[in-house]
N, C-alpha and C positions, 0 to 999 in steps of 0.2 A: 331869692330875688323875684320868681313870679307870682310868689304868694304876696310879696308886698305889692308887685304892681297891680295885681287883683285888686287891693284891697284899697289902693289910689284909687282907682277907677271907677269904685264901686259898684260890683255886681256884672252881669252877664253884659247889661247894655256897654257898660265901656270898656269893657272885656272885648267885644265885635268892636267895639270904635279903635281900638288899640291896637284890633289886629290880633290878639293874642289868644284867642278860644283855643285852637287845639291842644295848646300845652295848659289849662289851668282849668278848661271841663271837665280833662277827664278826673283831677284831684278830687274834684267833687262828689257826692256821696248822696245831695240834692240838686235837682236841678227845676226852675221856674222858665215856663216861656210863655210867650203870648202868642197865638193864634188869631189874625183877623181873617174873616169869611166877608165872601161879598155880598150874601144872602141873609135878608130879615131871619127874625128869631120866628117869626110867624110861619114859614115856611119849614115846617117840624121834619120835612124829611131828607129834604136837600141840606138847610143849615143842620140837622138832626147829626148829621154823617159824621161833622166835623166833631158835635159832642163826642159819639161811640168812639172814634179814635182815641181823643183826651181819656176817656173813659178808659179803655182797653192799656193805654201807656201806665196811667195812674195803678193800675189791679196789678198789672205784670210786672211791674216796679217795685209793690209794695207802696206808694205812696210819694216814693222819693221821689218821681220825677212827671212834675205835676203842669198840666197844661192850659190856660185858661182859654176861654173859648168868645169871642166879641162877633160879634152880629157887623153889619155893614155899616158903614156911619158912626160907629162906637168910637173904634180908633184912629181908622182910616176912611176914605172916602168907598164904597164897595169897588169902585176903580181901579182905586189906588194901590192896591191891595199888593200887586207886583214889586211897584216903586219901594215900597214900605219894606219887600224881602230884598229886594236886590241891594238898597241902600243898609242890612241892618238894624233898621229903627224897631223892625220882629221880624222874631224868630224865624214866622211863619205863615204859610195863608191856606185860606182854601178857596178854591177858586175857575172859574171856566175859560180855559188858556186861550182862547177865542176873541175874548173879552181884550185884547192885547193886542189884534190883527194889525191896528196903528203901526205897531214899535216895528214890528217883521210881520207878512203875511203866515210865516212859518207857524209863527202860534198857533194858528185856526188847526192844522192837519193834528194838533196834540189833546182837540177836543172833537171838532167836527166839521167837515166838509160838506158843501152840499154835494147832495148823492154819492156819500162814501160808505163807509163801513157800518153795519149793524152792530148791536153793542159786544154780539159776542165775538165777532171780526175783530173789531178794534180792541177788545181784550187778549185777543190770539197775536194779535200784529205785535199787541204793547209785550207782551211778555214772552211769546214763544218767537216772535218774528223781531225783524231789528226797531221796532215802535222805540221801544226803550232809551237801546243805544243812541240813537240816532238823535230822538227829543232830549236826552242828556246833555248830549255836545252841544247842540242850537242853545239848550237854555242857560250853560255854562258860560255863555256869554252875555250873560245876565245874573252872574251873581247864585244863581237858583239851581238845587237838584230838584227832580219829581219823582212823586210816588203816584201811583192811581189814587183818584178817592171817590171812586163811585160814576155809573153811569145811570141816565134817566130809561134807558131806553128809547127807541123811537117816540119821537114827540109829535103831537098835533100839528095844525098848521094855522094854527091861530083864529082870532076871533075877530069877525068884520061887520060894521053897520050896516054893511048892505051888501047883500050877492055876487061874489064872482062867478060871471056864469061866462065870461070869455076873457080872451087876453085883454081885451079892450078897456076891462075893468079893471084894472093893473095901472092904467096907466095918471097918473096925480096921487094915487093912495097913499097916502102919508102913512107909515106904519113901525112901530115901535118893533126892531127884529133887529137880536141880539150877532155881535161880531161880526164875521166873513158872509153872510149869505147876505149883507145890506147890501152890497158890491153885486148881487143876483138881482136884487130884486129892484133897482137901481137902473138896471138896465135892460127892466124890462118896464120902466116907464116909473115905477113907483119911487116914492123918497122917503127914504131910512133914516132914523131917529135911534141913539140909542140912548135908553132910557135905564134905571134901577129899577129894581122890581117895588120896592118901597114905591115908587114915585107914579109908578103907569097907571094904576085905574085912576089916578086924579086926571093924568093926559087922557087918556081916553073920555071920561066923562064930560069933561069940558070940550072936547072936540080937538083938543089939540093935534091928536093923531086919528085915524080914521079906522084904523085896524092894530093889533097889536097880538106877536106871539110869545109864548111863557114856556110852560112844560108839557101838561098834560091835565087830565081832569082834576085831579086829584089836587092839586096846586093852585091849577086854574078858578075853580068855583071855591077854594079859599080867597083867592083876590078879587071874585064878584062882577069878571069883565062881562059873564055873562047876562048885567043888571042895562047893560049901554051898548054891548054888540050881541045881538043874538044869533047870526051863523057862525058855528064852529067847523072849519073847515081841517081837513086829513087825505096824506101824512105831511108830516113837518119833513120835505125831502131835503130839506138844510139840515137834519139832522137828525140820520139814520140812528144814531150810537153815538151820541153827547160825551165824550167822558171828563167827569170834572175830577182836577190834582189837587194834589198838598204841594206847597211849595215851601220849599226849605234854604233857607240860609246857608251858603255853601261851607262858610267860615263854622255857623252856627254848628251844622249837619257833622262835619271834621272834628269838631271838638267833645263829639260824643262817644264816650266807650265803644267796643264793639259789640257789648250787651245790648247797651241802649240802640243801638245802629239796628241790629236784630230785630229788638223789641219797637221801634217806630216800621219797621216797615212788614212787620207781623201786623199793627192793629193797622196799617192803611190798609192792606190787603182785606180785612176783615171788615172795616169801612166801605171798601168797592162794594164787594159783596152784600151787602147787607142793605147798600141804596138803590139798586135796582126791586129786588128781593122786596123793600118796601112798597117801592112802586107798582109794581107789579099785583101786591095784594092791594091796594089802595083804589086804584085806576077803575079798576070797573065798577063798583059800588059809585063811585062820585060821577060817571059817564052817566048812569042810571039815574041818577039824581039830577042831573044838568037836564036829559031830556025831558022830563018830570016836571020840571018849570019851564019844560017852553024851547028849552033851545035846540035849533035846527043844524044837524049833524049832516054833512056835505064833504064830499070826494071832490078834490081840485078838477076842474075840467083836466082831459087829456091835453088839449093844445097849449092850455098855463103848464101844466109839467114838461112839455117838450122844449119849451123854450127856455123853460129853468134850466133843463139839461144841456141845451146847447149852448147858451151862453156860460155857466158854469165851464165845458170844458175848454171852449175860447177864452175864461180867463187863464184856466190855469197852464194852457199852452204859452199865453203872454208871459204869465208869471217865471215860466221855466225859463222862456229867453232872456229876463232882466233881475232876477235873484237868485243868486246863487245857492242860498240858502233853503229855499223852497223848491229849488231843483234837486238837490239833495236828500232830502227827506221824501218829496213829493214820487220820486221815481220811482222810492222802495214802496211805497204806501202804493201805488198804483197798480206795480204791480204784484202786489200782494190781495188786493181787489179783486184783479182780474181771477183769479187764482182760486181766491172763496167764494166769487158769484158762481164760476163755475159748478162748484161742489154744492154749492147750498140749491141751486137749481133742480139740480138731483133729485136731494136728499130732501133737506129743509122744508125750502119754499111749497114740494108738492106732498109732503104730510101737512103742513101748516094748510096747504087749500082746502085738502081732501078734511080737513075734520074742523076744519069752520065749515063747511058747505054740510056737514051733516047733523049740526047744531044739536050738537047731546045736552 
């Protein structure tokens, strides 16, 4: 009887529409999904990620269970990208759970908070601390399970037509700044735009936005903002430790052996790793080269980062008294913070001073 109603429905998609994945995936011996990312194909290391997974699924399979991989705009809108797993319509996505702050604020804490966790914090939170559990249950109310799939690392602080050289300059900026830190900067006079990365050097060059931030060198001087803003200003304190997921179809996800169960979240894991790891080697070769033409490389005033931080933790005292959701999550994430800055203060942060200050 579920062999026929598979064969009604034709195929995985009304297999999910039917409801009936867990009992008639696992019969299967092949399996097809579609993967939408929210990121151009131009962007080879962040949309890169999502290949090496499909890749890694495809090897460890043998072939049978085969992933396609769509750029932003393909299938979905790069937005949409959520909507598209929780409904069904795929498999799957990959994606910056930030990008979602609209639906719940809770999204943001599942990628990046301003002034929160470093990327290797929020890898310790996600897997050795309760990041995992925690972002499970919030997302399960959306249809969706998460895997990691890669962090940027601390990111820049974007690129601006003209100097911020006090808070004052803050204030009218129109600026293209992705998810939860709009709500920062927002209120500290400027007004947030959020844009696709497809889309921004056209806003920027035409004047639409006045500043706009992205990743990091490496990303960055592929999208050329440095041709129309030339201060590059640092750090990106909206986001210590970026980490972007895989999102998965819950229905989708249940209807897979527990080989294949294994096998996806062996190549996500392999995926995280492997996108910092890129950036990492990338970033300073293109920093080098941004300066090279010209572009002027700037430290936020200290009085722009105090206010970041002060209004930052005023929202998120707001936030705890009116969602529950993000009081939830937010408490363990906070003080799990508290917890790693102490230690990195130690350890970390004063080798990291001591051997930049001695520039081997």
């Amino acid at each position: 009887m579920q062999r026929r109603r598979f064969l009604r429905h034709g195929g995985l998609a009304g297999v999910l529409a039917a409801g009936t994945a867990p009992a008639v995936v696992h019969a299967q011996a092949n399996l097809r999904w579609r993967l939408a990312s929210s990121f151009p194909k131009s962007l080879d290391t962040i949309f890169g990620t999502a290949e090496l997974f499909a890749k890694k699924v495809g090897e460890m399979t043998g072939g049978k269970f085969r992933i396609s991989v769509h750029p932003g705009g393909e299938l979905l809108p790069p937005f949409g990208v959520v909507d598209g797993v929780q409904a069904g319509t795929i498999e799957m996505a990959h994606t910056v759970p930030y990008y979602y702050f609209g639906k719940d604020e809770t999204f943001a804490i599942g990628a990046a908070i301003p002034f929160g966790l470093n990327s290797r914090q929020m890898s310790a939170w996600t897997f050795q601390g309760n990041g995992l559990k925690l972002m499970r249950e919030f997302y399960a109310k959306y249809n969706i399970i998460n895997f990691p799939g890669g962090n940027t690392g601390v990111q820049m602080g974007g690129w601006y037509r003209k100097e911020i050289k006090s808070l004052a300059d803050m204030k009218g900026l129109k600026m293209r700044i992705g998810g939860f830190a709009g709500r920062i900067v927002e209120r500290m006079g400027a007004v947030s735009q959020s844009i696709p990365g497809g889309e921004v050097y056209q806003a920027l060059e035409k004047g639409t936005i006045d500043a706009v931030e992205w990743i990091g060198p490496y990303d960055d001087e592929k999208l050329g903002f440095y041709k129309v803003a030339p201060f590059y200003y640092y750090p990106g304190w909206w986001e210590g430790g970026p980490q972007i997921d895989f999102f998965i179809n819950t229905q989708a996800y249940a209807g897979l052996s527990a080989e294949y169960k294994a096998i996806v979240e062996a190549a996500c894991a392999v995926a995280h790793i492997d996108m910092q790891a890129r950036y990492d080697v990338n970033n300073p070769a293109a920093l080098k080269s941004l300066v090279k033409a010209g572009v002027k490389v700037l430290p936020f005033p200290k009085p722009v980062l105090d206010e970041a931080f002060k209004q930052s933790m005023q929202l998120y005292d707001e936030l705890r008294a009116r969602n529950p959701n993000w009081k939830k999550v937010y408490d363990d994430y906070s003080a799990f913070r508290r917890e790693q800055n102490l230690w990195f203060r130690f350890a970390e942060a004063s080798f990291d001073r001591y051997m930049q200050s001695v520039k081997l």
